[in-house]
Every structure is written in C-alpha cells, then in structure tokens.
N, C-alpha and C positions, 0 to 999 in steps of 0.2 A: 669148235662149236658143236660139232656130233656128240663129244663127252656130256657139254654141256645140257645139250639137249635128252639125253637117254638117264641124267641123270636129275633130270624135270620129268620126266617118265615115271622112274624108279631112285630114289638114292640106292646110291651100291652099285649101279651099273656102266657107269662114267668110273667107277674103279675100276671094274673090270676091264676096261678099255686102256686104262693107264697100267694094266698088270699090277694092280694095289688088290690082291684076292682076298688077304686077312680082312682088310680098311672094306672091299666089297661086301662080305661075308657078312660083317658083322652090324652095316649099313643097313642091310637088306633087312638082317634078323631085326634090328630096330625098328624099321619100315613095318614089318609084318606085326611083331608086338605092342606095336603104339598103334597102326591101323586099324588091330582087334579091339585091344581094348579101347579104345578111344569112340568105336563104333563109326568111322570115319566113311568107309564106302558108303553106309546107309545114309547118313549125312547130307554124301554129296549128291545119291540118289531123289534125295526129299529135296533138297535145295533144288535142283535142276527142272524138278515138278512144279517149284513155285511155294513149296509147302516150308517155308523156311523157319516156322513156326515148331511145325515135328519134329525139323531137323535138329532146335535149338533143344528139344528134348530129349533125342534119342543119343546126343553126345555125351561120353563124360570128358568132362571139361577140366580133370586134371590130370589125364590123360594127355587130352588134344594139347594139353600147354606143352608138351613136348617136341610135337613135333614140328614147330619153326626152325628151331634152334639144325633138328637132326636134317631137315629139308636142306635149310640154306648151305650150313656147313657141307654137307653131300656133293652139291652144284658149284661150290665155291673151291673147294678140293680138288674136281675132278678139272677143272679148268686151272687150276695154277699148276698139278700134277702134271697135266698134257701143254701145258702153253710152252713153249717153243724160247723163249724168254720172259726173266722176270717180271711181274708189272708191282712194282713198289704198291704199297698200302693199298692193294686188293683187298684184303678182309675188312675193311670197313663199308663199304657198303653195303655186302651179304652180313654184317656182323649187324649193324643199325634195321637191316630190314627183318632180320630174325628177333630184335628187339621191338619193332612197330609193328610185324604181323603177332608177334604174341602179345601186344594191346591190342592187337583187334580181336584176338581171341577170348580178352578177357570181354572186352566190351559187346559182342559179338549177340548177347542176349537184351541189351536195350537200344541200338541203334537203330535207330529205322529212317528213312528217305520216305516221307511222302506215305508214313503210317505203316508202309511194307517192312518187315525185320531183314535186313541182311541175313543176319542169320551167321554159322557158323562156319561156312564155308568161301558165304562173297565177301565179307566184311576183313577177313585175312588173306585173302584172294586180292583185293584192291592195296589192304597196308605193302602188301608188299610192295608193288611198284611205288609206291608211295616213300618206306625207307630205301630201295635200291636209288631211287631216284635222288632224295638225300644224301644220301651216302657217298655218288657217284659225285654231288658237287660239294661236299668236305672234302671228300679226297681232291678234287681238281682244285681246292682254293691252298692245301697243306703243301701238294706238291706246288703251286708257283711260289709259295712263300718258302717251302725249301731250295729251291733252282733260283732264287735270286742269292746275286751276292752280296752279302752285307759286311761291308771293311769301316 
C-alpha cells in the first residue's frame, strides 16, 4: 500500500521503493516533462481556486493526453512490483481507467455540472475512479468465469 500510495504522490517513487531505479528514473523524468509542458501545476492551482475556466486555458491539452496512461501505469507497477503475490489481470482496471481518465481529459473543456466547467483537472480526477471502478468489476466477473469449471 505505501508503494502505492507515494506513487499517487510522484510516479517513480513506488519504484524506488521496489529497488526499480532505471523504471523510477525515468517515471520521474516523464512526470517532470509532461508536468512542464502540459502546464499541469498551474492547472491544478486554478482548478482549486474554483477558476476552472483559466485552468481549461492555461493547459496544453496534447501534452496533458499523456499523462493518464504514465500516472496509472506508475501506481499499477509499483503495486504488482511490491505485492507479495500475484493478483491475475491486475492491469485491467488501471489499463480502462487510464483509458476513461484520458476521456475525461478530452472532454475536460465542455463538461460542465450545473454550468461550472470541471475543467481539466476534476473531470480526469473523477473518470478515474470511475474506470478503476469498471475495471475492478471486469476483472471480478473474467476471473469467476475463469475459476469455473466447464467439462
């Protein structure tokens, strides 16, 4: 869980914890390069203020399409790396939510609730639990239909 968690922090740092330094290293540098360009801090700064409008402007947006994919993979790594034993088709739920948070990043600039814009950091912020949540019951419905036996 601590993996998982520091590398909801930082990708790259749930490596480091599983002694993955290259896999950390280069996590990190991705973090730092899609973070820049993508203009992501300021983002979540404006979002946080409520200004989620600014925020949908000061992103680029084919930048930020990046970083689902390098997020989930990062958290999804660093818990199969450290887990203790296998857990069969783990990567489909981090695989579906890194595929729904990057719809939500596309859509990210016309969604609105009640006239307010999500905006581009809550609207990929929600898909995720959204695909993990998916994801976690395709895996549970793949594995009982694998664990029966059928003669």
């Amino acid at each position: 869980m601590e993996k998982i968690l520091w590398s909801i922090a930082i990708p790259g740092f749930g490596q480091f914890l599983n002694h993955k330094y290259f896999k950390g290293i280069v996590l990190i540098a991705l973090e730092i390069v899609i973070n820049v360009k993508a203009n992501i801090n300021m983002a979540i700064y404006l979002s946080f203020l409520g200004l989620t409008e600014q925020a949908a402007e000061v992103c680029n947006y084919q930048w930020l399409m990046f970083y689902p994919c390098v997020y989930l993979f990062s958290i999804w790594d660093a818990y199969k790396d450290g887990a203790e034993k296998e857990k069969p088709l783990l990567f489909i739920p981090f695989a579906l939510a890194a595929y729904i948070e990057t719809t939500g990043v596309i859509y990210s600039k016309v969604v609105r609730i009640n006239g307010v814009l999500l905006g581009p950091i809550f609207l990929p912020m929600l898909s995720i639990f959204l695909g993990l949540g998916i994801g976690f019951i395709i895996r549970f419905i793949i594995l009982k239909f694998m664990s029966k036996d059928y003669k």
